[in-house]
C-alpha positions in Angstrom: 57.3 76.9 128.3 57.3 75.6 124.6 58.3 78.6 122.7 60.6 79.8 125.8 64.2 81.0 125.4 66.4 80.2 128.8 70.4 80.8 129.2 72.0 77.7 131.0 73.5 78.3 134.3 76.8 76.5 133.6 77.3 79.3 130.9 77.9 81.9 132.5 77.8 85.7 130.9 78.1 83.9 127.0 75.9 85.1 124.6 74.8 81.8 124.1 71.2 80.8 124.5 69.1 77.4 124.5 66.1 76.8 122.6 63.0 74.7 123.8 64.5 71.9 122.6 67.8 71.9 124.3 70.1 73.1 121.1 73.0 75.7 121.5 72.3 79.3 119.7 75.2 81.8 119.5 74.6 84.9 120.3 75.7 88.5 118.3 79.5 87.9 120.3 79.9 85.0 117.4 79.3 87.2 114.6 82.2 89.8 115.7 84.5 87.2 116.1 84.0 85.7 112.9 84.4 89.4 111.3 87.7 89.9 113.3 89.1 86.0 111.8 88.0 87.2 109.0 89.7 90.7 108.7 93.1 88.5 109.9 92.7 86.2 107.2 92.0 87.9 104.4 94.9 90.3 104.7 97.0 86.7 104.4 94.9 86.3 101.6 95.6 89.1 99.1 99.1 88.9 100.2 99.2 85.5 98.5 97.2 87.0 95.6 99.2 89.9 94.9 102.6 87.9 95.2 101.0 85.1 93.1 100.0 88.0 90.3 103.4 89.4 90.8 105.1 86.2 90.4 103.5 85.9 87.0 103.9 89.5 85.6 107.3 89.0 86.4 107.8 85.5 84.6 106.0 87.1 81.7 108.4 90.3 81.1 111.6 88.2 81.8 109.9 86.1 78.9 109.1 88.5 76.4 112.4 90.3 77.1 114.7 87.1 76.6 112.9 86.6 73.5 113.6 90.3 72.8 117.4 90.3 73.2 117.7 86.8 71.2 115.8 88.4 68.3 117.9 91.5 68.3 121.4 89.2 68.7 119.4 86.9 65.4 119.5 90.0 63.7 123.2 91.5 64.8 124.7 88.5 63.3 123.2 89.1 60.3 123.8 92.2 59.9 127.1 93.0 61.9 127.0 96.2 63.0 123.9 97.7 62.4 123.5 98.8 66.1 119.9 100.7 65.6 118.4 97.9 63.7 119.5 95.5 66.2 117.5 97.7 68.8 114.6 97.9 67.2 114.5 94.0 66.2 115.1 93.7 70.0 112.0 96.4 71.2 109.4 94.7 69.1 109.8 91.4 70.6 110.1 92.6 74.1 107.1 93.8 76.3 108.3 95.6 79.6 105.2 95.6 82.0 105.6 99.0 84.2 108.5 100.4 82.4 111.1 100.5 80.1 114.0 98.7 79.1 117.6 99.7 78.7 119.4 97.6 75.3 123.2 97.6 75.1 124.8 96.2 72.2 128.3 94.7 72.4 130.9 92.7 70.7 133.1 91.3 73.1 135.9 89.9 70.2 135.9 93.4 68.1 139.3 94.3 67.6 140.4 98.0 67.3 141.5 97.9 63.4 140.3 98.7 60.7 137.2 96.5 60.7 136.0 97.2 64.6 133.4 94.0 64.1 134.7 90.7 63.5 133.0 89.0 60.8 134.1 85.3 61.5 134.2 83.4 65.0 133.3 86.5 66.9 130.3 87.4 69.0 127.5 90.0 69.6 125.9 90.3 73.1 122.6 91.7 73.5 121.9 92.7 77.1 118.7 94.0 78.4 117.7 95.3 81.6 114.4 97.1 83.2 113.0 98.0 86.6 110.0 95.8 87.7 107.4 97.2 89.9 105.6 94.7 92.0 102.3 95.7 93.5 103.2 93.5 96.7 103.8 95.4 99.6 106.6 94.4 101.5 108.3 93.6 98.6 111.2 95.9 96.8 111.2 96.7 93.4 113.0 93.9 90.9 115.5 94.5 88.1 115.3 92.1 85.6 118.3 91.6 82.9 117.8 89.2 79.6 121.6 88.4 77.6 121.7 86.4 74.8 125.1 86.2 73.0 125.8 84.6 69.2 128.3 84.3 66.9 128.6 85.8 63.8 127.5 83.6 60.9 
């Protein structure tokens, strides 16, 4: 029987079959159970993906807003008190993936006199703040806040 498939008896109800020459074949009852390690896996998979995309999107809008608020703080002390130029210098630097981002100027030595900004030894604080949606699930939403803080030149 040259050609002949036969199932070995110490195999019991496995799918398994032997060829002619004596070599192991699996049978269909492989084939599901590499779909079902596969289906397992591959949820593991993307899981790492997304949180590795995440990871970076995240890195990369912290970036661009840091450079945003130091641009914007550049300008306020500069230009002392020029609160709507300082936002703006501060939004064209900055790009907020998913949303957008909240600037708040301050000058923490300002006194209340006549001249309410310093103009020697005194600081401006940029501080900027946004929601970050991750596409992770599992994972909450992220605020991110960039502060740079200068002293008037």
């Amino acid at each position: 029987m040259a050609g002949s498939q036969s199932r070995r008896p110490d195999q019991g109800n496995s799918s398994a079959t032997t060829d002619a020459d004596g070599d192991v074949r699996e049978g269909r009852g492989s084939q599901g159970q590499a779909l079902v390690e596969f289906a397992l896996v591959v949820v593991f998979l993307f899981m790492l993906l997304f949180g590795i995309i995440d990871f970076s999107r995240l890195f990369f809008a912290y970036a661009t807003m840091s450079n945003g608020v130091r641009e914007g703080a550049r300008y306020g002390i500069v230009h002392h008190g020029d609160d709507a130029g300082i936002e703006q210098k501060a939004r064209e630097m900055m790009v907020v993936i998913g949303g957008d981002a909240t600037i708040q100027i301050n000058y923490p030595d300002a006194g209340s006199g006549p001249d309410p900004f310093c103009t020697h030894l005194c600081r401006i604080e940029v501080v900027a703040t946004s929601d970050f949606p991750v596409w992770t699930p599992f994972i909450p939403n992220v605020q991110i806040e960039a502060r740079s803080t200068m002293h008037f030149e």
